[in-house]
C-alpha positions in Angstrom: 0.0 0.0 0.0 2.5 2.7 0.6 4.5 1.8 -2.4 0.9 2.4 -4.0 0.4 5.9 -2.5 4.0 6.8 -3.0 4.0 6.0 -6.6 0.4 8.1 -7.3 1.6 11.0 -5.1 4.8 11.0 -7.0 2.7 10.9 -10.7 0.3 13.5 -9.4 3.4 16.2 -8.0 5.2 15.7 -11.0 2.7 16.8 -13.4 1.2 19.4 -11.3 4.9 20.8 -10.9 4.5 20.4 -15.1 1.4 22.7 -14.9 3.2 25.3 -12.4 6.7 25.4 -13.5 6.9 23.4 -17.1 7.3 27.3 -18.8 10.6 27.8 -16.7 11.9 24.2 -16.3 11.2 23.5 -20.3 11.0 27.0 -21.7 8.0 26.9 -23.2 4.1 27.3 -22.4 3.0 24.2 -24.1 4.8 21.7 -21.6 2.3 23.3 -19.1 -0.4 23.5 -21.0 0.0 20.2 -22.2 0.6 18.6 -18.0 -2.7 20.6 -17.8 -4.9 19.0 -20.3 -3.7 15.5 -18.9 -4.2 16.5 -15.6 -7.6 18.3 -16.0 -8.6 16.1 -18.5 -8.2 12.9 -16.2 -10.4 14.6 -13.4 -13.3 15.4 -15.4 -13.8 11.9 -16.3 -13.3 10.5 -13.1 -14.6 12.5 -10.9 -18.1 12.4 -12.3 -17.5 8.4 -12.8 -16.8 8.1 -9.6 -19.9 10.3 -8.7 -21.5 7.8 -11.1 -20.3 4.5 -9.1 -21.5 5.6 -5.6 -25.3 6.6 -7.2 -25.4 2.9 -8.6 -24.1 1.5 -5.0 -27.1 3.4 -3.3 -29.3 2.0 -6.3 -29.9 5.2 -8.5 -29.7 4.4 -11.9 -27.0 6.3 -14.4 -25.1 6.5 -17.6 -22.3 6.3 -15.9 -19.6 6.0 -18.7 -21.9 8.1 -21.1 -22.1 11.5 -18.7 -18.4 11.1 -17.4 -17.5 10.8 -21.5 -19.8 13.9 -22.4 -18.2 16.1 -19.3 -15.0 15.2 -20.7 -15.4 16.1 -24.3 -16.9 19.5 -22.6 -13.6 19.9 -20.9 -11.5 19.3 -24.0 -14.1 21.6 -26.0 -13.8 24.6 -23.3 -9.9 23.5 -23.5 -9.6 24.2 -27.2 -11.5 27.9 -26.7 -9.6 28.6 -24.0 -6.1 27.5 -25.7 -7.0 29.5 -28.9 -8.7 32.4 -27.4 -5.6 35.0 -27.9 -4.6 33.4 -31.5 -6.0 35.5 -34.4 -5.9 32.8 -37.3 -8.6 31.4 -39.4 -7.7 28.3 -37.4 -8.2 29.7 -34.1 -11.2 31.2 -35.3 -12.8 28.1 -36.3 -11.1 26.1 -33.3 -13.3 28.5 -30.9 -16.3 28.4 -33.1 -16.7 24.5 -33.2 -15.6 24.4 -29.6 -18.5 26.8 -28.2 -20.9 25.4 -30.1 -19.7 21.5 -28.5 -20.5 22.6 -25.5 -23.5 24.7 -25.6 -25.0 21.1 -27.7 -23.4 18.9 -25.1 -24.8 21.1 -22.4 -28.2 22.3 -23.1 -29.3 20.2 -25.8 -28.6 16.7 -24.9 -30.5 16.3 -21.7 -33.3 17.1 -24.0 -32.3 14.6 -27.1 -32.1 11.6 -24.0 -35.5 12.1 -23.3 -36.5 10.7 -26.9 -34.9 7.1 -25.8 -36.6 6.4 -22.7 -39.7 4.8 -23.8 -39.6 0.9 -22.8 -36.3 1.7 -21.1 -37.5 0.2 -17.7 -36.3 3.4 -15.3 -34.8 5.4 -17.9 -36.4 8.6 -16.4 -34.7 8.4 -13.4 -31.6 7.4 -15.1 -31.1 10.3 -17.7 -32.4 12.8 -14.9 -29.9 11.6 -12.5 -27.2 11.8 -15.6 -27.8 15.3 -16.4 -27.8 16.2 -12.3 -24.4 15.0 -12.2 -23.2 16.2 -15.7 -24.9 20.1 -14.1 -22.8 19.4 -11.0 -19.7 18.9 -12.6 -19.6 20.5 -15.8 -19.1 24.2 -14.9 -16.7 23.9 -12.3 -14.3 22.6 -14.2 -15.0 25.0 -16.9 -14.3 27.7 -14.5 -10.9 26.0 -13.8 -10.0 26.3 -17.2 -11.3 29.8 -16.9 -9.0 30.6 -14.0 -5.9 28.7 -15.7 -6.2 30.2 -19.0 -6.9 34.0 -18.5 -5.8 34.3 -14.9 -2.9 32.9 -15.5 -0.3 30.5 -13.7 -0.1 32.6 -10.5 -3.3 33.0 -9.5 -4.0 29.1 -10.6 -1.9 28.1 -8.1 -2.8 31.0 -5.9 -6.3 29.5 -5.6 -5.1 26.1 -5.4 -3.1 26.7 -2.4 -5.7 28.8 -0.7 -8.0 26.2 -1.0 -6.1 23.0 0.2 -4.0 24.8 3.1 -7.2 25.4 4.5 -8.0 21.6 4.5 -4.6 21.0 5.6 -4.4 23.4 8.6 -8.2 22.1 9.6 -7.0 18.2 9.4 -3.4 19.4 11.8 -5.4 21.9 14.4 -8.2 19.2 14.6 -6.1 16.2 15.2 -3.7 18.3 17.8 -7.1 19.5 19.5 -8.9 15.8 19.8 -5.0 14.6 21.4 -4.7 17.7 23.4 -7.8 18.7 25.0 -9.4 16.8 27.5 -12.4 14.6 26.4 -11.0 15.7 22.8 -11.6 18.4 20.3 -15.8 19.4 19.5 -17.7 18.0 16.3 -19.4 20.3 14.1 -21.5 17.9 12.3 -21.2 14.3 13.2 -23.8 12.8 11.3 -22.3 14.0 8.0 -18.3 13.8 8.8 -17.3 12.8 12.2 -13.9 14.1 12.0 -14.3 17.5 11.4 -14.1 19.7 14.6 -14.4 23.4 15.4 -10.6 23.4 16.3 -10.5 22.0 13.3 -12.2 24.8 11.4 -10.4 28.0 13.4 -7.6 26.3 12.5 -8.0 26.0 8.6 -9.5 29.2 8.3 -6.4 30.9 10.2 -4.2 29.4 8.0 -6.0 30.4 4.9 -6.3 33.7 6.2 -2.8 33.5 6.7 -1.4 32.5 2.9 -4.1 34.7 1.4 -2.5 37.9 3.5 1.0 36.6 3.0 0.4 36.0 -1.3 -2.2 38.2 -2.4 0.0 40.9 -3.9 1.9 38.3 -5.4 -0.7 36.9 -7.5 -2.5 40.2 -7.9 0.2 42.8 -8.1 -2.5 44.8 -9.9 -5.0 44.9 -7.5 -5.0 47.6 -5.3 -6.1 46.4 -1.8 -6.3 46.7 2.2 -5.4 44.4 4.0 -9.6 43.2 4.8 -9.7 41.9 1.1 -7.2 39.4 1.4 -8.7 38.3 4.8 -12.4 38.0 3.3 -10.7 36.0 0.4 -8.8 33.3 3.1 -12.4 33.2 5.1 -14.5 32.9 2.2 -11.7 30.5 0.3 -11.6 28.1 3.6 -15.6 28.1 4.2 -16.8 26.9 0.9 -13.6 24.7 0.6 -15.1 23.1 3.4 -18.8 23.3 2.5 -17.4 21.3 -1.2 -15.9 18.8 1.0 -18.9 18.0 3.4 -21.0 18.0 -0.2 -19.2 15.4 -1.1 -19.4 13.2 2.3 -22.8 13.7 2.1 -22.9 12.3 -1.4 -21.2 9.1 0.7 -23.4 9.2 3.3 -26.4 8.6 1.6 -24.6 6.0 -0.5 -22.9 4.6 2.6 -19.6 4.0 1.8 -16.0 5.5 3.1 -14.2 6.1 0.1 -15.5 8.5 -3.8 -13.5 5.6 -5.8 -10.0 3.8 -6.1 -9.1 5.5 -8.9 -5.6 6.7 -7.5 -3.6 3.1 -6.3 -2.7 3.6 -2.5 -4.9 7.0 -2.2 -8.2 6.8 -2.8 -10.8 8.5 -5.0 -10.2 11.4 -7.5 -13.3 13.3 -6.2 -12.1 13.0 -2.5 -9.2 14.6 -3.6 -11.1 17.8 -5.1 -14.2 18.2 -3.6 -13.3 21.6 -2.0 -12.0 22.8 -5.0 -14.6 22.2 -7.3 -17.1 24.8 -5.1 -14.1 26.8 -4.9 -13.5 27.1 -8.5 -17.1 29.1 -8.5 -17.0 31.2 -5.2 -13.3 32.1 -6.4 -14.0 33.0 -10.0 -16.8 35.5 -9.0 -14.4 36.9 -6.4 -12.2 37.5 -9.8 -15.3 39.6 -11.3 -14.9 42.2 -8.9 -11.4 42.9 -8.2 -10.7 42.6 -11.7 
């Protein structure tokens, strides 16, 4: 097992360190863009198809395979706008065209088109409805990734990826010291949903986010002109719906009653456990980018 973890952590630094650093390490953009169409490509398939697995476990019917395929080729059709959006050639041109027209048919039209194969489908209904719920859960948040990546740039990618998971970092540390520490252990927020997270917990994520957003936001905004109560707002508001993403998701495994999203990554775990509180981030963060913009 830990050879298992040690090998998927390694894969998964290495080609995140592609998306940060691949420009300076390799000299040109396309190494990163490249480590980030692997990378972003591999989660929007499955993540949803692990979403997928846990609904059939808990007896909902869906197309698993089906809606994890069609969020994908949304991601690679938002990837190919995104990628060409500052080239001016008749290429580009068309690449964008075919591209925003892929995803406003894979998003709006084909919940509608299902519908017309569901006669004599013995509980079809319920399986396309619970399809498109999970293709509506998934598919803009991980368009506004690409959003953030592309036009925000590298800094502020990694910026709100850091934000994000140092909050879950510093809740998981101050937690666990707290339930060691204090005597008759730390206090549960909400038991019945995830029985490890702790108030302690929660101070101490949101302290730390408050923390790296105060300590980093010039540096991935040198634009912005700020006071020091936006890049606090930003940590609080970055760690609170980090942590309402991740309590989404265990009560997704609640009501399906099992531990784990998936074993997707050998010696980890599940892709989706893995970026839950980013995925509501990615939302929450890129309307934050509408206004200091």
């Amino acid at each position: 097992m830990f050879f298992k973890r040690l090998f998927s952590t390694v894969i998964l630094l290495a080609i995140f360190s592609c998306i940060i650093f691949g420009e300076k390490m390799f000299g040109t953009p396309l190494v990163s863009k490249i480590a980030f169409l692997i990378f972003g490509g591999f989660l929007s398939y499955f993540v949803p198809y692990e979403t997928c697995n846990m609904l059939k476990q808990a007896g909902k019917p869906v197309f698993g395979k089906l809606i994890s395929s069609l969020i994908l080729l949304t991601f690679l059709a938002g990837y190919a706008a995104f990628f060409y959006h500052n080239h001016e050639t008749v290429f580009s041109v068309i690449a964008i065209q075919i591209a925003v027209y892929l995803i406003i048919i894979l998003f709006l039209a084909l919940p509608w088109l299902f519908l017309l194969f569901i006669i004599g489908k013995e509980g079809g209904l319920e399986r396309i409805f619970n399809s498109i719920g999970v293709g509506f859960l998934f598919i803009p948040p991980f368009f506004l990734l690409e959003s953030i990546y592309f036009i925000e740039g590298v800094n502020v990618f990694l910026f709100f990826i850091l934000g994000t998971k140092i909050g879950d970092i510093g809740a998981y540390v101050f937690g666990t010291l707290s339930n060691k520490l204090l005597p008759g252990g730390n206090h549960k927020m909400i038991p019945s949903i995830s029985p490890g997270k702790s108030w302690e917990g929660a101070a101490g994520g949101m302290l730390a986010s408050v923390v790296f957003a105060v300590s980093l936001f010039g540096w991935a905004f040198p634009e912005v002109q700020y006071g020091i109560w936006l890049p606090i707002v930003l940590g609080i508001v970055l760690f609170i719906f980090g942590a309402a993403g991740d309590l989404a998701e265990s009560c997704i495994k609640r009501v399906c009653k099992i531990k784990d999203s998936g074993h997707t990554l050998p010696g980890i775990g599940g892709v989706f456990d893995l970026v839950d509180s980013l995925l509501l981030n990615s939302v929450i963060f890129s309307v934050f980018l509408c206004f200091v913009k």
